[in-house]
C-alpha positions in Angstrom: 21.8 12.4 0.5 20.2 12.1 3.9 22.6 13.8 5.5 23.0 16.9 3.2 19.0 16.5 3.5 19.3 16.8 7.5 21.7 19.9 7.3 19.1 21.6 4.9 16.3 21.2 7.5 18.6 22.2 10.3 20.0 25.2 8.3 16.2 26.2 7.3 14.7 26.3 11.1 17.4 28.4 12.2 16.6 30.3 9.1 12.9 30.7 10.2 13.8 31.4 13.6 16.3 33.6 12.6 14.3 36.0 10.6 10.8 35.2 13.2 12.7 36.9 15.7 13.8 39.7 14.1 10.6 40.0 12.2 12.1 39.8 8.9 9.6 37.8 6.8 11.8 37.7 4.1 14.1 35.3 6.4 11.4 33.5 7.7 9.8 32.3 4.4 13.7 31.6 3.0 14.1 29.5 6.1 9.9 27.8 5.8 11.0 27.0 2.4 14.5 25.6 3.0 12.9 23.1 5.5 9.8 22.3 3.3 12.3 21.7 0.8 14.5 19.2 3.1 11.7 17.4 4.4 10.4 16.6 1.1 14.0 15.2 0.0 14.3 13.2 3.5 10.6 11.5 2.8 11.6 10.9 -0.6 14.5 8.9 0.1 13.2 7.1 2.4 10.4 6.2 0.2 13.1 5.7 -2.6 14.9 3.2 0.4 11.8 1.4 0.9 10.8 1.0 -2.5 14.5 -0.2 -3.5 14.9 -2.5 -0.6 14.9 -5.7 -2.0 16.5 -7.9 0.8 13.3 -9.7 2.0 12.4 -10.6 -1.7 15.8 -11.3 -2.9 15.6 -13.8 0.5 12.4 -15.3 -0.5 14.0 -15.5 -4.5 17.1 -18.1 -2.8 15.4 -19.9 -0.8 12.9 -20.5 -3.7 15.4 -20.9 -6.2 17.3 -23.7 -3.4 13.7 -25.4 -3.4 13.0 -25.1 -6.8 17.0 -26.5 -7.6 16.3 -29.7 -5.0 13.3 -30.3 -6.7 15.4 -30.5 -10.3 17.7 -32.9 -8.0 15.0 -35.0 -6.8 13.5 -35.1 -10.4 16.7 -35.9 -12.0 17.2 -39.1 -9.4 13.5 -40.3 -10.0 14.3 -40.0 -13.9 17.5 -41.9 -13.5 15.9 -44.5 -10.7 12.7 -45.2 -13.3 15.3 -45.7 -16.0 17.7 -47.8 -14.6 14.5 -50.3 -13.4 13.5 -50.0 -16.8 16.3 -51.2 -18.6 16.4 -54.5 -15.0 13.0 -55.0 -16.8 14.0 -54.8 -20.1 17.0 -57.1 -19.3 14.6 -59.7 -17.0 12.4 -59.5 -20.6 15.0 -60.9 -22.9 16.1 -63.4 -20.4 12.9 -64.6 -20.0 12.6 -64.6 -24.2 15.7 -66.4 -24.5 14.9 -68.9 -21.7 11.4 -69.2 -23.2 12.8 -69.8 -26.6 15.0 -72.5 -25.2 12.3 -74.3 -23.8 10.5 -74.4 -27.1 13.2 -75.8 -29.0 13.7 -78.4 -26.8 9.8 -79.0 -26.5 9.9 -79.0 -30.5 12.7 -81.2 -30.4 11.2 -83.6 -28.1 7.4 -83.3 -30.1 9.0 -83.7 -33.1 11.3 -87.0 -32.0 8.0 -88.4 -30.7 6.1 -87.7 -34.0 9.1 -89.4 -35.9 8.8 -92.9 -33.2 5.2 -92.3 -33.5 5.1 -92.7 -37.2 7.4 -95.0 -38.0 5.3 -97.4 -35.5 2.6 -96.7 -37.3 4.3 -97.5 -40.8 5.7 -100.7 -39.2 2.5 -101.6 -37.7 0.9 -100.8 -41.2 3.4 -103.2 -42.7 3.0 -105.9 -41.1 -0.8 -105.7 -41.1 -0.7 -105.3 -45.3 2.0 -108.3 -45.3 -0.2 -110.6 -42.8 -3.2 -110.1 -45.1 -1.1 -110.6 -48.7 0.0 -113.9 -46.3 -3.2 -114.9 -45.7 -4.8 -113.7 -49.2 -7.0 -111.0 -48.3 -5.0 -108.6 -50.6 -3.7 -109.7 -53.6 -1.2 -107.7 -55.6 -2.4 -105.7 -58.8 -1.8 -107.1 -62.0 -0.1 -105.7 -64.8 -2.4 -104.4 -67.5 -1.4 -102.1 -70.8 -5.0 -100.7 -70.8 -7.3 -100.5 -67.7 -10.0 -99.5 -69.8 -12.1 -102.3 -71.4 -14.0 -101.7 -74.3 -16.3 -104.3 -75.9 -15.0 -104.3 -79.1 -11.1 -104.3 -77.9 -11.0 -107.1 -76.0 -9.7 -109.4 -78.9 -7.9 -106.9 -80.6 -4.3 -105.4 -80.2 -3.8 -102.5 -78.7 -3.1 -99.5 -81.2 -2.3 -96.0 -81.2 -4.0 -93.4 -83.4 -2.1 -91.6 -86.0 -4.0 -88.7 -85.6 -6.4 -87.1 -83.0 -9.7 -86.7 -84.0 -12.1 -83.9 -82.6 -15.0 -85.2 -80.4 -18.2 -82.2 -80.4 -21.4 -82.0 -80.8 -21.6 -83.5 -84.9 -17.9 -84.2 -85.4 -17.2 -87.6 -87.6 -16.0 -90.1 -84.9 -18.2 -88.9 -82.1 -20.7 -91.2 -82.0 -23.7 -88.7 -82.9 -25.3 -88.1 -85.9 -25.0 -84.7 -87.0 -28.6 -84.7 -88.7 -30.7 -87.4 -86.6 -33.0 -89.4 -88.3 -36.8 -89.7 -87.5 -39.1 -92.1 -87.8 -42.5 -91.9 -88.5 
């Protein structure tokens, strides 16, 4: 386009030069014209060439785009690094859990073996003392009694069971309390 452009312009000034020297104005405006008319389609293109001319951007897009793709890679290994020490620390966790565990059975264990020797020396101990004293007399066993309540007027008869319960309240037969006390005057 440039080129046909460039053979306008030239064509135009020797148009113009043409018809200035032999004073044909006719000529000379056809050729003015021609050349205005290339000039204007050479400063357009080159306008159009610098507008359009995208190498220094397109430059600046790759290396950006190569920066913006390490730091994806870069990303993607600190991702993969923090995961890969999170699941060491999630695995040193449940070690320590299950050594931790271990320890506390075998501290149970152990309390509770202790507790067991602990007690029965205290039962023994307790044994001996209660048999030491029912030696000596200090304690003597209980005796055997059908009814460990005394009552004044049961202690010479039999024991008996009633046929029948009878209510005890306020003014019931058998409850020891008049229903309509008495005064005196």
């Amino acid at each position: 386009m440039a080129t046909t452009a460039a053979a306008m312009m030239l064509g135009g000034l020797g148009l113009t030069i043409h018809g200035v020297s032999r004073d044909q104005a006719s000529h000379s405006l056809a050729g003015f014209v021609l050349s205005m008319i290339a000039l204007a389609v050479i400063i357009l293109t080159v306008l159009h060439s610098w507008i359009t001319d995208t190498r220094t951007e397109r430059i600046a897009l790759a290396a950006a785009q190569r920066e913006a793709q390490a730091e994806r890679t870069r990303c993607i290994a600190a991702q993969a690094a923090l995961e890969n020490e999170q699941g060491r620390l999630y695995r040193d966790l449940a070690a320590e859990r299950a050594a931790d565990r271990e320890r506390l059975e075998k501290e149970r264990a152990a309390m509770h073996e202790q507790f067991e020797l602990d007690r029965g020396q205290l039962v023994n101990e307790a044994m001996a003392t209660l048999a030491s004293w029912i030696v000596d007399g200090k304690v003597q066993p209980p005796e055997r009694k059908t009814n460990l309540i005394r009552f004044p007027n049961q202690e010479q008869q039999t024991v008996r069971t009633p046929q029948r319960e009878t209510p005890r309240g306020h003014g019931a037969a058998g409850s020891g309390t008049p229903a309509h006390p008495q005064t005196t005057a």
